[in-house]
N, C-alpha and C positions, 0 to 999 in steps of 0.2 A: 229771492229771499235773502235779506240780512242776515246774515249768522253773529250774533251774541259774546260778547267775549266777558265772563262774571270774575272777582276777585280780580280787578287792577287796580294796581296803583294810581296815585296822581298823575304821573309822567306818561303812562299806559294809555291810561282816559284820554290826556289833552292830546296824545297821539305822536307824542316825542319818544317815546319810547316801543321796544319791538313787543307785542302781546304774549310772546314767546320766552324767549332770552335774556328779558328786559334792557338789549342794549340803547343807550341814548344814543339817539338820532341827529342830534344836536354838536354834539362834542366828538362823535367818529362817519367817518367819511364811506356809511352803508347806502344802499337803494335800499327802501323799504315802497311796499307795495299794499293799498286800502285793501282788510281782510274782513270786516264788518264793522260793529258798532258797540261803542258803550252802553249797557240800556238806562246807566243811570241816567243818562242826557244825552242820548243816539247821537253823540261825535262820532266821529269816524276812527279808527283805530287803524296801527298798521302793522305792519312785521317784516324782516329782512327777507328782502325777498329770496335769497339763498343763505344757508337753509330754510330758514321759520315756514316762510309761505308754500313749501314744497312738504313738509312736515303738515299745516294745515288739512292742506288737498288731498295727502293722503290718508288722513283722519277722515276727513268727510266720506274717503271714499271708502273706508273700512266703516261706519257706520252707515252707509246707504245699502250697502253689500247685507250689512247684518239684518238692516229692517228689512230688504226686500225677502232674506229669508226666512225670516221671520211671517211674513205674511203669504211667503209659500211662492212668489216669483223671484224665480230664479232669473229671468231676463230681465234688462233694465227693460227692452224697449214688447214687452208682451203687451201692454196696454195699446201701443202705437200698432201693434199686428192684430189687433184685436184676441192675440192667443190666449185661450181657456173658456173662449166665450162660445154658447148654442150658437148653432142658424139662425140666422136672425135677430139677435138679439146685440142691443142696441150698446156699444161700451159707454155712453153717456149716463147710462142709468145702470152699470154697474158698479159693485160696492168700490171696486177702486176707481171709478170714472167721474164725472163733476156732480153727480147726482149723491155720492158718498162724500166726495169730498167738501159739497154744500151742507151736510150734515154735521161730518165734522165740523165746519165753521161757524155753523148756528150755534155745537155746543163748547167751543171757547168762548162763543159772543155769553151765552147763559152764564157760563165761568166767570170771566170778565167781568159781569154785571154785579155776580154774588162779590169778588172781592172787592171790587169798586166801594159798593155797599158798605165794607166794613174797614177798610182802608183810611189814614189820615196820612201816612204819612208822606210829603212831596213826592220824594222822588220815585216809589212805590205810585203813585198816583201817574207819575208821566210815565210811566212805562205799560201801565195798565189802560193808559187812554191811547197808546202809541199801537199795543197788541189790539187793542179793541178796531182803531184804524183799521189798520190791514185786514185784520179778519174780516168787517165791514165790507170793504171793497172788494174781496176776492170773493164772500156770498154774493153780493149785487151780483157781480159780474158772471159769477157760476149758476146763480136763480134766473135770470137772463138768457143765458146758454141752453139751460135746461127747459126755458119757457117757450124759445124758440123753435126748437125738437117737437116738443109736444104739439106745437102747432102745425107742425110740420106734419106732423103723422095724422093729425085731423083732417085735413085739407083732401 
């Protein structure tokens, strides 16, 4: 997954600049390291990689930390143990398994669609066909998943 970088600058955007810092990439003699993307025009962005990019990662991982507590998993890898789940019961078709997260994705694609709808402006427009992409692909490929399960268990 891409991660988003909103309010840059020009220099930010083209990726001359750190997404962080704003030091130019150009004129001082840094390593910067691709941290994700503009959504105005999904260019690739970048950041020094010491500090900036060490400052990112642990942003994500203080917001990964919060959502999973948020949602009451405490472990990153409970899904992978299947921990919390009855006998028997399948983690593909639990609410955090591809069976949830197929749902989730149906309702960005509904999202998507309502702002598309009402939407003119360009660059709002590519970004809205860009999220609609991926969502796209990652239902297919979860409706798929989960289609395959089901048959499984018919059989």
């Amino acid at each position: 997954m891409e991660r988003y970088f909103w309010h840059l600058n020009a220099r930010q955007s083209d990726g001359m600049a750190c997404v962080v810092c704003n030091t130019d990439f150009l004129n001082n003699k840094i390593t910067s390291v691709p941290v994700g993307r503009s959504p105005a025009d999904e260019s690739q962005v970048f950041a020094c990689k010491d500090p900036c990019a060490a400052v990112i990662a642990d942003e994500a991982a203080r917001m990964a930390k919060e959502m999973r507590a948020a949602v009451g998993a405490d472990e990153a890898d409970d899904e992978a143990d299947g921990g919390g789940l009855a006998d028997g019961e399948d983690p593909v078709f639990c609410v955090d398994g591809h069976f949830g997260s197929l749902l989730r994705d149906l309702r960005a694609l509904a999202g998507a669609e309502a702002l598309l709808a009402t939407s003119d402006d360009i660059p709002t427009l590519r970004f809205l066909l860009g999220l609609t992409a991926r969502h796209a692909e990652t239902a297919m490929m979860r409706a798929r998943l989960v289609l395959a399960r089901t048959k499984e268990g018919d059989g």
